[in-house]
Residue, then its C-alpha position, 0 to 999 in steps of 0.5 A: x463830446x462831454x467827459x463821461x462819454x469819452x473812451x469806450x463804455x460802461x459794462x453794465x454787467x461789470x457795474x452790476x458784479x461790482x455794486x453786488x461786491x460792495x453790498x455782500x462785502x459790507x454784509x460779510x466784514x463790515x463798511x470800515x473793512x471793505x476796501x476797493x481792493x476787495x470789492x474789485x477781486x470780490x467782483x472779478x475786475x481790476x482795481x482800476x476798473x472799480x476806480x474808472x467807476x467810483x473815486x470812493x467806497x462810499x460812492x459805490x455805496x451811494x450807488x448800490x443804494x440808488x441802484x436798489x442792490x441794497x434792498x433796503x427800501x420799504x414800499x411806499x406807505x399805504x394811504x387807506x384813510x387811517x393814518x396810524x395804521x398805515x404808519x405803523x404798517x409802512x414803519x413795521x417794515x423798516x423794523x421787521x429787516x432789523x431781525x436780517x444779519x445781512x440788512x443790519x449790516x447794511x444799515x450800519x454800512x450807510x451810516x459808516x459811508x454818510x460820515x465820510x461826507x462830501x457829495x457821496x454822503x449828499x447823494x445817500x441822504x438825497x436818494x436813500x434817507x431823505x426820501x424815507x422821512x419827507x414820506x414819514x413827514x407827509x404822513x404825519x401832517x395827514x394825520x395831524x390834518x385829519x384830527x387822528x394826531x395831536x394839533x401841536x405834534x412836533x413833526x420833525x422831531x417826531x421823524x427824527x425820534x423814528x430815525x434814531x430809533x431805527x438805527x440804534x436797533x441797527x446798532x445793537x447785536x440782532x439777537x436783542x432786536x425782537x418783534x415785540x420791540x418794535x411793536x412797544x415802540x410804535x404804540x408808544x409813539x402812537x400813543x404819544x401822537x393820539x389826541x388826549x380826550x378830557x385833557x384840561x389844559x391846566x394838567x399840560 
């Protein structure tokens, strides 16, 4: 018997009450406000209960995240054959949740947590942030394949510029995040990915 089978079960309906603790609270007052105390008064269980389960707050985040109690996660990216505009599709998603207090406050809840380090910071890059940007980064080879983007796009750069973008937006107050923002920034980035016709390489 190994260690995690030993002593009585998990209650799933206490690990639910608990991750939707976490997530409202982050909502509420913010990642650096929370406290397992309140998470477990928020969730109606002892305190030992929430430690049993998770040594950290940015544990039980991690696993809000990988539980899908966030609801963050956009749907995987269309692949229709037009890259740029399955690209701007899959990223309006991403940048429509900016206009949602509760998703802002989310978002900045990750950010806080990922810079607690350690495993819990691993495991919310492995589940959460990873997985996002190898899809963006599978798309942007597609289109570099297909002719659609620049043959000498920096890929990774470009995924990282879209990170850094998304979350200053999350950084920003909501009332400044607006649908014509998002939709400049992505033509610009497309605009910056598209093959330039005519170019001679001595105007480079």
């Amino acid at each position: 018997m190994t260690a995690k089978q030993r002593g009585r079960p998990r209650n799933a309906q206490a690990d639910t009450a608990i991750l939707e603790a976490a997530r409202d609270l982050m909502a509420a007052e913010g990642y650096e406000r929370m406290t397992m105390e309140a998470i477990a008064a928020r969730a109606g269980v002892g305190k030992q209960t929430v430690y049993r389960r998770w040594p950290s707050k940015a544990a039980i985040v991690a696993e809000a995240v990988m539980a899908g109690h966030l609801g963050i996660r956009a749907e995987d990216p269309p692949r229709t054959g037009d890259v740029a505009a399955d690209l701007r599709d899959w990223l309006g998603q991403f940048f429509g949740q900016l206009g949602q207090p509760t998703a802002v406050a989310v978002i900045r809840g990750l950010a806080a947590a990922a810079t607690d380090g350690g495993a819990d910071a691993e495991q919310l890059y492995e589940r959460f942030t990873g997985p996002s940007r190898e899809q963006m980064l599978d798309l942007l080879r597609l289109g570099v394949e297909h002719g659609q983007f620049r043959t000498d796009l920096d890929i990774e750069a470009t995924a990282d510029a879209v990170a850094g973008t998304l979350l200053y937006r999350a950084l920003v107050p909501p009332s400044a995040v607006l649908d014509t923002d998002a939709a400049g920034f992505l033509d610009l980035l497309l605009l910056g990915m598209t093959p330039r016709a005519g170019l001679d390489e001595g105007d480079r």
